[in-house]
C-alpha positions, 0 to 999 in steps of 0.5 A, a space after each residue: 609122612 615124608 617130612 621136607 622142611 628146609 633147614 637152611 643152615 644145615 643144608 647150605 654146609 651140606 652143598 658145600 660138602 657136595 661141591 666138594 666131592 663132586 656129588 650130583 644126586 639123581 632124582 626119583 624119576 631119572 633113577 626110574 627112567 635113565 633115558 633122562 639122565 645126561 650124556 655126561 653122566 653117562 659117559 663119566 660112568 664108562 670107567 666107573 665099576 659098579 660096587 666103586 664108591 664114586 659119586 656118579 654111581 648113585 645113578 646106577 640106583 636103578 633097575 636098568 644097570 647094564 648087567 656087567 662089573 664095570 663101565 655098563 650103561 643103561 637098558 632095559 629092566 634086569 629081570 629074569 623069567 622062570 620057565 614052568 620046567 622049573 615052577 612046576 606050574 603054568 603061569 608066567 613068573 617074571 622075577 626083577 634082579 636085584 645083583 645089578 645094583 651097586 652093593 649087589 642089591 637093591 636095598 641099596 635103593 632103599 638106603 638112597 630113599 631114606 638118606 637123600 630126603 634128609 640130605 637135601 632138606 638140611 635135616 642131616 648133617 653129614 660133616 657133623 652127624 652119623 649115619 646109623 642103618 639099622 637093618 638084617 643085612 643088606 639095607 645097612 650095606 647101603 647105608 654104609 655105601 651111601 655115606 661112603 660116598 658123603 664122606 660121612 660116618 656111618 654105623 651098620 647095626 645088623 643080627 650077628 647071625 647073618 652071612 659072612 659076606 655081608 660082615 667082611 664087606 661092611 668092615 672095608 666100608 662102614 665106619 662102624 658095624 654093631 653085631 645085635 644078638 639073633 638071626 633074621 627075626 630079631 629085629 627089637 634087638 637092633 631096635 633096641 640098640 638105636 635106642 641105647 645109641 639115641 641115649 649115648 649123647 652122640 650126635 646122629 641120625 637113624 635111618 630106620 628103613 622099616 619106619 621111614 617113608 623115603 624107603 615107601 616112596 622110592 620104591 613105589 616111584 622106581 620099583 613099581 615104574 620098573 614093574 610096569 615097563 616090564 609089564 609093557 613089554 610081557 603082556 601080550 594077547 589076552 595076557 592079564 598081570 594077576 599080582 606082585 608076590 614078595 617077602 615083607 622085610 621092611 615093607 619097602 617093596 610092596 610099596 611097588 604093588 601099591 603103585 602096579 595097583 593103580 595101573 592094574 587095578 585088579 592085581 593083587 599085592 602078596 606078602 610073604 613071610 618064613 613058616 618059622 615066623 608066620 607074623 601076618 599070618 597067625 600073629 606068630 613068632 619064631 626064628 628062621 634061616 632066609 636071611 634078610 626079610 627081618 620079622 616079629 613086627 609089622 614095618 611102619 610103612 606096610 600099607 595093610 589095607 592094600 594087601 590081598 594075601 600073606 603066604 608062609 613059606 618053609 625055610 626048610 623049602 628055601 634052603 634045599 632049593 638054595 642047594 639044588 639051584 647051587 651045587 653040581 648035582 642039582 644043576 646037572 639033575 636040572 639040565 637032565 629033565 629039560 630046564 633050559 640052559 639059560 635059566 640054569 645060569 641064571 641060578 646064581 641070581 637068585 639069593 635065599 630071599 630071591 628063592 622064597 619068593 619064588 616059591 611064594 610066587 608058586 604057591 599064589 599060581 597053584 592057589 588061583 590055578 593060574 596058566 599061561 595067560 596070567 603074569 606074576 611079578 616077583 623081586 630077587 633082592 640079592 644073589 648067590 654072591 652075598 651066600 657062598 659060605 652058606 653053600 660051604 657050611 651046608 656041604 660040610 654038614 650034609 655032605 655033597 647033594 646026591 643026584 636022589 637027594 636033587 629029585 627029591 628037592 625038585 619034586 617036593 618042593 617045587 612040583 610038590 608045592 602046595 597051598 597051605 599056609 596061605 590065607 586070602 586076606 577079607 577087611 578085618 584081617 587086613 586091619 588085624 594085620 595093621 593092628 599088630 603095629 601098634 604093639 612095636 610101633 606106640 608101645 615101643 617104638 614113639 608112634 601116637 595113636 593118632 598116627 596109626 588110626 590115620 594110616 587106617 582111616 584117613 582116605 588119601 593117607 598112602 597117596 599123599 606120601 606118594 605124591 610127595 615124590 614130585 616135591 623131593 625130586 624138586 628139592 634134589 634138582 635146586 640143591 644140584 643147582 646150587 652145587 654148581 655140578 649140572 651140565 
Protein backbone atom coordinates (compact mmCIF):
# COMPACT_ATOMS: atom_id res chain seq x y z
CA UNK A 1 0.00 0.00 0.00
CA UNK A 2 1.20 3.63 -0.62
CA UNK A 3 2.82 4.69 2.79
CA UNK A 4 2.31 8.60 3.63
CA UNK A 5 3.70 8.79 7.15
CA UNK A 6 5.23 12.27 7.74
CA UNK A 7 8.64 12.44 9.00
CA UNK A 8 9.05 15.89 10.20
CA UNK A 9 12.41 16.05 10.28
CA UNK A 10 13.49 14.77 6.98
CA UNK A 11 10.79 16.82 5.33
CA UNK A 12 11.46 20.11 6.98
CA UNK A 13 15.23 20.19 5.19
CA UNK A 14 13.41 18.77 2.21
CA UNK A 15 11.06 22.53 1.84
CA UNK A 16 14.26 24.23 2.41
CA UNK A 17 15.58 22.35 -0.39
CA UNK A 18 12.79 23.29 -2.44
CA UNK A 19 12.47 26.90 -1.49
CA UNK A 20 15.83 26.98 -2.59
CA UNK A 21 15.70 25.79 -6.05
CA UNK A 22 12.56 27.18 -6.71
CA UNK A 23 10.38 23.77 -6.82
CA UNK A 24 6.40 23.69 -7.05
CA UNK A 25 5.40 20.32 -7.33
CA UNK A 26 1.85 19.68 -9.27
CA UNK A 27 -0.68 17.52 -7.57
CA UNK A 28 -2.23 14.35 -9.33
CA UNK A 29 -5.17 16.25 -10.46
CA UNK A 30 -3.71 19.19 -12.03
CA UNK A 31 -1.25 16.79 -13.92
CA UNK A 32 -4.65 14.90 -15.11
CA UNK A 33 -6.43 18.37 -15.61
CA UNK A 34 -3.99 21.29 -16.35
CA UNK A 35 -6.75 23.72 -16.69
CA UNK A 36 -6.21 23.67 -12.82
CA UNK A 37 -2.72 24.69 -12.92
CA UNK A 38 -2.07 28.59 -12.32
CA UNK A 39 -1.69 31.24 -15.09
CA UNK A 40 2.00 31.86 -13.59
CA UNK A 41 3.00 28.45 -14.10
CA UNK A 42 1.90 28.55 -17.17
CA UNK A 43 3.28 31.82 -18.39
CA UNK A 44 6.65 30.84 -16.87
CA UNK A 45 6.69 27.44 -19.00
CA UNK A 46 6.65 30.16 -22.31
CA UNK A 47 10.45 30.08 -22.54
CA UNK A 48 10.79 26.87 -20.94
CA UNK A 49 11.97 23.65 -23.54
CA UNK A 50 10.43 20.52 -22.95
CA UNK A 51 13.50 17.97 -22.28
CA UNK A 52 14.87 21.28 -20.07
CA UNK A 53 15.48 20.37 -16.59
CA UNK A 54 13.69 23.26 -14.96
CA UNK A 55 11.52 22.78 -11.85
CA UNK A 56 8.04 24.19 -13.84
CA UNK A 57 8.71 21.37 -16.19
CA UNK A 58 7.09 18.96 -13.63
CA UNK A 59 3.67 20.15 -14.71
CA UNK A 60 4.41 19.22 -18.04
CA UNK A 61 4.04 15.45 -16.58
CA UNK A 62 1.26 15.13 -18.37
CA UNK A 63 -0.58 13.88 -21.30
CA UNK A 64 -1.74 17.40 -22.54
CA UNK A 65 1.60 18.95 -23.39
CA UNK A 66 1.32 21.26 -26.73
CA UNK A 67 3.18 18.85 -29.04
CA UNK A 68 6.10 21.27 -29.72
CA UNK A 69 10.10 21.35 -28.37
CA UNK A 70 9.82 24.35 -26.50
CA UNK A 71 7.45 26.91 -24.79
CA UNK A 72 4.07 24.93 -25.57
CA UNK A 73 1.20 25.07 -23.43
CA UNK A 74 -1.64 22.72 -22.72
CA UNK A 75 -4.51 21.23 -24.69
CA UNK A 76 -6.11 18.40 -25.17
CA UNK A 77 -5.07 14.89 -24.82
CA UNK A 78 -2.06 13.86 -27.46
CA UNK A 79 -3.28 10.77 -29.08
CA UNK A 80 -3.36 9.51 -32.51
CA UNK A 81 -5.91 7.29 -34.48
CA UNK A 82 -4.81 4.46 -36.73
CA UNK A 83 -6.97 4.39 -39.54
CA UNK A 84 -8.01 0.55 -40.81
CA UNK A 85 -6.10 1.25 -44.13
CA UNK A 86 -3.10 0.61 -41.98
CA UNK A 87 -4.86 -2.00 -38.80
CA UNK A 88 -6.20 -4.29 -41.27
CA UNK A 89 -9.27 -4.29 -39.32
CA UNK A 90 -12.55 -2.30 -38.83
CA UNK A 91 -12.28 -1.03 -35.35
CA UNK A 92 -11.31 2.36 -33.92
CA UNK A 93 -7.73 2.20 -32.19
CA UNK A 94 -6.89 5.34 -30.63
CA UNK A 95 -3.25 5.19 -29.26
CA UNK A 96 -2.42 7.92 -26.33
CA UNK A 97 1.41 9.57 -27.39
CA UNK A 98 4.06 9.03 -25.16
CA UNK A 99 6.80 11.77 -27.17
CA UNK A 100 5.44 14.63 -25.63
CA UNK A 101 6.60 14.17 -22.30
CA UNK A 102 9.79 15.63 -20.74
CA UNK A 103 12.48 12.87 -21.28
CA UNK A 104 10.35 11.81 -24.45
CA UNK A 105 8.26 9.46 -22.31
CA UNK A 106 5.86 8.72 -20.24
CA UNK A 107 7.69 6.85 -17.88
CA UNK A 108 8.70 10.20 -16.86
CA UNK A 109 5.31 10.18 -15.00
CA UNK A 110 6.18 6.99 -13.61
CA UNK A 111 9.34 8.08 -11.90
CA UNK A 112 7.24 11.35 -10.50
CA UNK A 113 4.75 8.69 -8.84
CA UNK A 114 7.35 7.07 -6.98
CA UNK A 115 9.60 9.70 -6.18
CA UNK A 116 7.02 12.60 -5.24
CA UNK A 117 5.22 10.36 -2.24
CA UNK A 118 8.45 9.77 -0.40
CA UNK A 119 9.49 13.40 -1.13
CA UNK A 120 6.63 15.19 0.49
CA UNK A 121 6.36 12.86 3.36
CA UNK A 122 9.90 13.20 4.44
CA UNK A 123 10.50 9.43 3.55
CA UNK A 124 13.36 10.70 1.12
CA UNK A 125 16.10 12.78 1.77
CA UNK A 126 17.35 14.35 -1.26
CA UNK A 127 20.61 16.38 0.49
CA UNK A 128 21.66 13.35 1.87
CA UNK A 129 20.24 9.82 0.07
CA UNK A 130 20.42 8.57 -3.60
CA UNK A 131 18.15 8.09 -5.69
CA UNK A 132 18.27 4.56 -7.51
CA UNK A 133 15.72 4.03 -10.76
CA UNK A 134 15.75 0.46 -11.46
CA UNK A 135 14.26 -0.08 -14.78
CA UNK A 136 14.74 -1.66 -18.75
CA UNK A 137 15.14 2.01 -20.12
CA UNK A 138 13.00 4.61 -20.03
CA UNK A 139 11.71 4.70 -16.48
CA UNK A 140 15.30 5.44 -15.01
CA UNK A 141 15.51 8.18 -17.69
CA UNK A 142 13.15 9.84 -15.50
CA UNK A 143 14.14 9.10 -12.28
CA UNK A 144 17.32 10.45 -13.27
CA UNK A 145 15.43 13.84 -14.95
CA UNK A 146 13.45 13.72 -11.55
CA UNK A 147 16.34 14.00 -9.12
CA UNK A 148 18.09 16.24 -11.79
CA UNK A 149 15.60 18.63 -10.77
CA UNK A 150 16.24 18.14 -6.80
CA UNK A 151 19.68 18.56 -7.07
CA UNK A 152 19.99 15.24 -5.70
CA UNK A 153 22.12 12.00 -6.83
CA UNK A 154 20.94 9.77 -8.60
CA UNK A 155 21.65 6.03 -10.20
CA UNK A 156 19.96 4.42 -13.51
CA UNK A 157 20.54 0.89 -13.36
CA UNK A 158 19.32 -0.53 -16.71
CA UNK A 159 20.06 -3.89 -19.18
CA UNK A 160 23.38 -3.01 -20.96
CA UNK A 161 21.35 -4.64 -24.11
CA UNK A 162 19.23 -1.33 -24.54
CA UNK A 163 19.34 1.18 -27.09
CA UNK A 164 22.21 3.66 -27.41
CA UNK A 165 20.07 6.80 -26.84
CA UNK A 166 18.70 6.01 -23.78
CA UNK A 167 22.82 5.30 -22.66
CA UNK A 168 24.09 8.81 -24.15
CA UNK A 169 21.17 10.66 -22.74
CA UNK A 170 21.73 9.09 -19.10
CA UNK A 171 25.32 9.93 -19.13
CA UNK A 172 24.58 13.83 -19.43
CA UNK A 173 22.07 13.64 -16.73
CA UNK A 174 22.40 10.62 -14.30
CA UNK A 175 24.80 10.72 -11.65
CA UNK A 176 25.36 7.15 -12.11
CA UNK A 177 24.17 4.39 -14.67
CA UNK A 178 24.78 0.70 -14.03
CA UNK A 179 24.97 -1.40 -17.27
CA UNK A 180 23.10 -5.21 -15.71
CA UNK A 181 23.88 -8.12 -18.07
CA UNK A 182 21.02 -8.97 -20.77
CA UNK A 183 18.32 -7.35 -22.65
CA UNK A 184 14.44 -6.51 -21.83
CA UNK A 185 13.85 -9.48 -19.90
CA UNK A 186 16.34 -9.80 -17.45
CA UNK A 187 14.84 -7.95 -15.07
CA UNK A 188 16.39 -10.30 -11.66
CA UNK A 189 19.61 -9.05 -12.79
CA UNK A 190 18.80 -5.26 -12.16
CA UNK A 191 17.05 -6.75 -9.11
CA UNK A 192 19.66 -8.40 -7.82
CA UNK A 193 22.05 -5.17 -8.16
CA UNK A 194 19.55 -3.08 -5.89
CA UNK A 195 20.52 -5.75 -3.56
CA UNK A 196 24.11 -5.71 -3.75
CA UNK A 197 23.80 -1.52 -3.46
CA UNK A 198 21.18 -2.09 -0.39
CA UNK A 199 24.39 -3.87 1.08
CA UNK A 200 27.21 -1.45 0.00
CA UNK A 201 26.50 0.69 3.32
CA UNK A 202 25.49 3.72 1.24
CA UNK A 203 22.96 5.77 1.94
CA UNK A 204 20.02 5.42 -0.56
CA UNK A 205 16.56 4.76 -1.80
CA UNK A 206 15.19 2.69 -4.76
CA UNK A 207 12.77 3.51 -6.68
CA UNK A 208 11.52 0.21 -7.82
CA UNK A 209 8.70 0.86 -10.22
CA UNK A 210 7.72 -2.53 -10.67
CA UNK A 211 6.64 -2.74 -6.75
CA UNK A 212 5.82 0.68 -5.57
CA UNK A 213 2.41 1.95 -5.83
CA UNK A 214 3.13 5.49 -6.47
CA UNK A 215 3.73 4.20 -10.01
CA UNK A 216 -0.12 2.36 -9.88
CA UNK A 217 -1.69 5.26 -8.68
CA UNK A 218 -0.45 8.13 -11.17
CA UNK A 219 -1.35 6.16 -13.61
CA UNK A 220 -4.44 5.17 -12.74
CA UNK A 221 -5.34 8.96 -11.28
CA UNK A 222 -3.66 10.68 -14.67
CA UNK A 223 -3.27 7.85 -17.51
CA UNK A 224 -6.90 6.39 -16.87
CA UNK A 225 -8.47 10.37 -16.44
CA UNK A 226 -6.70 11.09 -20.01
CA UNK A 227 -8.31 8.05 -21.18
CA UNK A 228 -11.68 9.05 -20.55
CA UNK A 229 -11.47 12.68 -21.82
CA UNK A 230 -10.39 10.77 -24.95
CA UNK A 231 -13.11 8.48 -24.63
CA UNK A 232 -15.41 11.74 -24.18
CA UNK A 233 -14.53 13.19 -27.17
CA UNK A 234 -14.48 9.64 -29.49
CA UNK A 235 -17.59 7.92 -28.71
CA UNK A 236 -20.22 8.91 -30.33
CA UNK A 237 -23.62 7.36 -31.62
CA UNK A 238 -23.96 3.55 -30.77
CA UNK A 239 -20.17 3.76 -30.29
CA UNK A 240 -19.01 1.42 -27.13
CA UNK A 241 -15.15 1.42 -25.49
CA UNK A 242 -14.46 -2.33 -25.69
CA UNK A 243 -11.06 -2.22 -23.89
CA UNK A 244 -7.57 -0.92 -23.07
CA UNK A 245 -4.74 -3.30 -24.86
CA UNK A 246 -1.27 -2.59 -23.59
CA UNK A 247 2.38 -4.60 -22.99
CA UNK A 248 2.96 -5.16 -19.20
CA UNK A 249 6.36 -3.85 -18.01
CA UNK A 250 5.80 -2.62 -15.01
CA UNK A 251 2.22 -2.93 -14.76
CA UNK A 252 2.09 0.45 -14.28
CA UNK A 253 -0.12 1.41 -17.13
CA UNK A 254 -2.68 -1.04 -16.70
CA UNK A 255 -3.53 0.67 -13.72
CA UNK A 256 -5.30 3.00 -16.25
CA UNK A 257 -7.73 0.35 -17.22
CA UNK A 258 -8.66 -0.31 -13.72
CA UNK A 259 -9.59 3.25 -13.63
CA UNK A 260 -11.78 3.17 -17.37
CA UNK A 261 -13.42 0.04 -15.60
CA UNK A 262 -15.23 1.79 -13.14
CA UNK A 263 -16.29 4.30 -15.74
CA UNK A 264 -17.12 1.57 -18.38
CA UNK A 265 -17.81 -1.35 -16.79
CA UNK A 266 -17.73 -3.69 -19.53
CA UNK A 267 -14.39 -3.08 -20.88
CA UNK A 268 -11.72 -4.93 -20.57
CA UNK A 269 -8.15 -4.86 -19.44
CA UNK A 270 -5.30 -6.65 -21.90
CA UNK A 271 -1.93 -7.44 -21.09
CA UNK A 272 0.52 -7.74 -23.81
CA UNK A 273 3.63 -9.48 -23.51
CA UNK A 274 6.67 -10.66 -26.24
CA UNK A 275 5.97 -14.41 -27.83
CA UNK A 276 9.98 -14.98 -26.94
CA UNK A 277 8.99 -14.51 -23.29
CA UNK A 278 5.22 -15.47 -23.05
CA UNK A 279 5.51 -15.02 -18.91
CA UNK A 280 1.48 -14.67 -18.37
CA UNK A 281 0.63 -16.43 -20.83
CA UNK A 282 2.33 -19.99 -20.40
CA UNK A 283 4.63 -19.29 -17.26
CA UNK A 284 7.18 -18.83 -19.98
CA UNK A 285 10.63 -17.23 -20.16
CA UNK A 286 12.86 -16.17 -22.65
CA UNK A 287 14.63 -13.07 -24.06
CA UNK A 288 13.35 -10.73 -26.79
CA UNK A 289 13.85 -7.42 -28.72
CA UNK A 290 10.89 -4.99 -27.83
CA UNK A 291 12.85 -2.84 -25.68
CA UNK A 292 11.54 -1.61 -22.79
CA UNK A 293 8.50 -3.96 -21.31
CA UNK A 294 10.94 -5.98 -18.82
CA UNK A 295 9.49 -9.51 -17.98
CA UNK A 296 10.02 -13.24 -16.52
CA UNK A 297 8.03 -11.95 -13.29
CA UNK A 298 4.67 -10.50 -12.60
CA UNK A 299 5.27 -6.68 -11.36
CA UNK A 300 3.91 -6.22 -7.83
CA UNK A 301 1.48 -3.65 -8.84
CA UNK A 302 -0.18 -5.92 -11.52
CA UNK A 303 -3.89 -5.78 -10.32
CA UNK A 304 -4.23 -9.89 -11.76
CA UNK A 305 -7.67 -10.15 -10.80
CA UNK A 306 -8.83 -7.27 -13.08
CA UNK A 307 -7.26 -8.53 -16.29
CA UNK A 308 -9.39 -9.85 -18.86
CA UNK A 309 -6.98 -11.31 -21.56
CA UNK A 310 -2.99 -11.70 -22.18
CA UNK A 311 -1.84 -11.47 -26.03
CA UNK A 312 1.77 -12.53 -27.11
CA UNK A 313 2.82 -10.91 -29.80
CA UNK A 314 6.15 -11.93 -32.34
CA UNK A 315 9.20 -9.63 -31.71
CA UNK A 316 9.89 -10.72 -35.26
CA UNK A 317 6.33 -8.96 -36.10
CA UNK A 318 7.18 -5.73 -34.20
CA UNK A 319 10.53 -5.36 -35.75
CA UNK A 320 9.65 -5.81 -39.42
CA UNK A 321 6.76 -3.27 -38.49
CA UNK A 322 9.61 -0.84 -36.95
CA UNK A 323 11.21 -0.85 -40.27
CA UNK A 324 8.21 -0.92 -42.62
CA UNK A 325 6.79 2.42 -40.47
CA UNK A 326 10.58 3.86 -40.63
CA UNK A 327 12.43 3.45 -43.69
CA UNK A 328 11.88 5.16 -47.32
CA UNK A 329 10.52 2.13 -49.08
CA UNK A 330 8.11 1.04 -46.66
CA UNK A 331 6.45 4.73 -46.13
CA UNK A 332 6.22 5.06 -49.78
CA UNK A 333 4.81 1.31 -50.13
CA UNK A 334 1.97 3.04 -47.35
CA UNK A 335 1.43 6.20 -49.08
CA UNK A 336 0.95 3.93 -52.49
CA UNK A 337 -2.09 1.75 -51.10
CA UNK A 338 -3.88 4.60 -49.53
CA UNK A 339 -2.91 5.30 -45.88
CA UNK A 340 -3.52 8.84 -45.24
CA UNK A 341 -0.56 11.17 -45.40
CA UNK A 342 -1.31 12.43 -41.81
CA UNK A 343 -0.80 9.01 -40.28
CA UNK A 344 2.17 8.41 -42.40
CA UNK A 345 3.86 11.26 -40.40
CA UNK A 346 2.54 10.36 -37.54
CA UNK A 347 4.98 6.94 -37.72
CA UNK A 348 7.63 8.11 -36.22
CA UNK A 349 5.36 8.41 -32.90
CA UNK A 350 5.33 4.98 -32.46
CA UNK A 351 8.68 3.40 -30.62
CA UNK A 352 9.04 -0.60 -30.87
CA UNK A 353 6.67 -1.06 -27.63
CA UNK A 354 4.22 1.61 -29.09
CA UNK A 355 4.22 -0.82 -32.16
CA UNK A 356 3.44 -4.24 -30.35
CA UNK A 357 0.76 -2.87 -28.66
CA UNK A 358 -0.55 -1.91 -31.71
CA UNK A 359 -0.33 -5.09 -32.92
CA UNK A 360 -1.86 -6.56 -29.50
CA UNK A 361 -4.64 -3.84 -30.07
CA UNK A 362 -5.17 -5.82 -33.82
CA UNK A 363 -5.16 -9.33 -32.63
CA UNK A 364 -7.71 -8.25 -29.50
CA UNK A 365 -10.07 -6.47 -32.77
CA UNK A 366 -9.91 -9.67 -34.99
CA UNK A 367 -10.57 -11.95 -31.72
CA UNK A 368 -13.94 -10.19 -30.76
CA UNK A 369 -14.48 -9.11 -34.62
CA UNK A 370 -14.86 -5.88 -33.60
CA UNK A 371 -16.17 -2.93 -36.33
CA UNK A 372 -16.61 0.18 -36.49
CA UNK A 373 -18.67 1.09 -33.46
CA UNK A 374 -16.15 -0.34 -31.12
CA UNK A 375 -13.01 1.74 -29.70
CA UNK A 376 -9.78 0.46 -28.15
CA UNK A 377 -7.36 2.37 -26.32
CA UNK A 378 -3.75 1.71 -26.43
CA UNK A 379 -0.34 3.79 -25.28
CA UNK A 380 2.52 4.70 -27.26
CA UNK A 381 5.16 5.04 -24.47
CA UNK A 382 7.88 6.39 -26.45
CA UNK A 383 8.69 7.16 -30.23
CA UNK A 384 11.22 6.64 -32.90
CA UNK A 385 13.62 9.05 -31.31
CA UNK A 386 14.92 6.96 -28.54
CA UNK A 387 15.59 3.79 -31.64
CA UNK A 388 17.39 5.29 -34.54
CA UNK A 389 20.46 3.15 -33.98
CA UNK A 390 18.25 0.32 -34.01
CA UNK A 391 16.96 1.48 -37.90
CA UNK A 392 20.95 2.02 -38.64
CA UNK A 393 22.08 -1.50 -37.27
CA UNK A 394 18.90 -3.40 -38.85
CA UNK A 395 19.76 -1.62 -42.48
CA UNK A 396 23.36 -2.79 -41.95
CA UNK A 397 22.52 -6.39 -41.55
CA UNK A 398 19.37 -6.77 -44.11
CA UNK A 399 20.36 -3.95 -46.34
CA UNK A 400 17.76 -1.25 -47.69
CA UNK A 401 13.80 -2.45 -47.32
CA UNK A 402 12.79 -3.53 -50.89
CA UNK A 403 9.50 -2.46 -52.04
CA UNK A 404 8.54 -6.63 -52.16
CA UNK A 405 9.97 -6.92 -48.87
CA UNK A 406 7.32 -3.65 -47.69
CA UNK A 407 4.21 -5.79 -49.13
CA UNK A 408 5.25 -8.72 -47.39
CA UNK A 409 5.50 -7.08 -43.86
CA UNK A 410 2.18 -5.16 -44.57
CA UNK A 411 0.48 -8.35 -45.39
CA UNK A 412 1.78 -10.84 -42.85
CA UNK A 413 1.79 -8.68 -40.32
CA UNK A 414 -0.91 -6.56 -39.99
CA UNK A 415 -3.45 -7.78 -42.61
CA UNK A 416 -2.21 -11.12 -41.96
CA UNK A 417 -2.46 -10.76 -38.27
CA UNK A 418 -4.04 -13.71 -36.56
CA UNK A 419 -5.42 -14.72 -32.97
CA UNK A 420 -3.35 -17.21 -31.61
CA UNK A 421 -1.14 -16.88 -28.82
CA UNK A 422 -4.12 -15.04 -27.10
CA UNK A 423 -6.04 -16.57 -24.15
CA UNK A 424 -9.13 -15.13 -22.50
CA UNK A 425 -8.46 -15.16 -18.89
CA UNK A 426 -11.62 -17.38 -16.44
CA UNK A 427 -11.07 -16.86 -12.32
CA UNK A 428 -8.07 -19.42 -11.99
CA UNK A 429 -6.13 -18.38 -14.60
CA UNK A 430 -6.11 -14.93 -13.50
CA UNK A 431 -5.29 -16.10 -10.07
CA UNK A 432 -2.20 -18.47 -11.64
CA UNK A 433 -1.15 -15.20 -13.10
CA UNK A 434 -1.13 -13.51 -9.39
CA UNK A 435 0.23 -16.47 -8.21
CA UNK A 436 3.43 -16.32 -10.27
CA UNK A 437 4.15 -13.36 -7.96
CA UNK A 438 5.12 -15.10 -5.29
CA UNK A 439 8.21 -16.78 -6.57
CA UNK A 440 10.25 -12.96 -7.32
CA UNK A 441 8.38 -11.16 -4.89
CA UNK A 442 8.29 -13.59 -1.13
CA UNK A 443 11.02 -15.63 -2.36
CA UNK A 444 13.36 -13.08 -3.64
CA UNK A 445 12.25 -9.93 -3.33
CA UNK A 446 11.17 -9.40 0.87
CA UNK A 447 6.95 -9.60 0.04
CA UNK A 448 5.20 -11.80 3.20
CA UNK A 449 2.73 -14.11 2.43
CA UNK A 450 0.11 -12.13 3.95
CA UNK A 451 0.82 -9.51 1.66
CA UNK A 452 0.02 -11.30 -1.76
CA UNK A 453 -3.12 -13.05 -0.12
CA UNK A 454 -4.35 -9.57 0.78
CA UNK A 455 -3.98 -8.46 -3.07
CA UNK A 456 -6.04 -11.41 -3.94
CA UNK A 457 -8.78 -11.74 -1.04
CA UNK A 458 -9.05 -8.51 0.33
CA UNK A 459 -12.21 -6.81 -1.18
CA UNK A 460 -11.10 -3.18 -1.40
CA UNK A 461 -7.60 -4.07 -1.67
CA UNK A 462 -6.57 -1.89 -5.36
CA UNK A 463 -9.55 0.85 -4.45
CA UNK A 464 -7.90 1.75 -1.31
CA UNK A 465 -4.60 2.46 -2.97
CA UNK A 466 -6.55 4.50 -5.46
CA UNK A 467 -8.10 6.45 -2.92
CA UNK A 468 -4.99 7.28 -1.39
CA UNK A 469 -4.51 9.86 -4.22
CA UNK A 470 -6.63 12.48 -2.75
CA UNK A 471 -4.34 12.10 0.51
CA UNK A 472 -0.89 12.78 -1.33
CA UNK A 473 -2.31 15.65 -3.53
CA UNK A 474 -2.97 17.10 0.28
CA UNK A 475 0.44 16.35 1.44
CA UNK A 476 1.97 18.20 -2.01
CA UNK A 477 -0.40 21.36 -1.66
CA UNK A 478 0.89 21.83 2.36
CA UNK A 479 4.60 21.09 1.61
CA UNK A 480 3.85 24.07 -1.47
CA UNK A 481 2.48 26.02 1.10
CA UNK A 482 5.25 25.84 3.44
CA UNK A 483 7.82 26.60 0.39
CA UNK A 484 6.52 29.89 0.11
CA UNK A 485 6.40 29.25 -4.20
CA UNK A 486 2.26 29.16 -4.56
CA UNK A 487 1.10 32.36 -6.10
Amino acid sequence: MLDLTVDTNTLDRTVELARERNILIPTLRQQAEPELITDAVKNGLADVGLWDIHPLNLFRISWHNEPITSGGGFGGVNYVEIPSSLSGVRARIIALVGKWFPTGAHKVGAAFGCLVPRLVSGQFDPMRQKAVWPSTGNYCRGGAYDSALLGCESIAILPEGMSEERFDWLSDVAGETIKTPGSESNVKEIFDKCWELRRSGQDLMIFNQFEEFGNYLWHHRVTGRAMERVLEGELRGDGKFSGLVCSTGSAGTLASGDYLKQVYPYSRVVAAESLQCPTLLRGGFGAHRIEGIGDKHVPWIHNAKNTDMVIAVDDSATLALFRLFNESEGIRYLSGIGVPEETIGQLGLLGISGIANLLAAVKFARWYELDEDDLVLTVLTDSMDMYRSRLREMSKSYGELSEREAIGIFYQYLLGATTDNMSELTYPERKRIHNLKYFTWVEQQGKTYEEIQSQWYERNYWEEVQSSADGLDQLIVEFNQRTGLLV
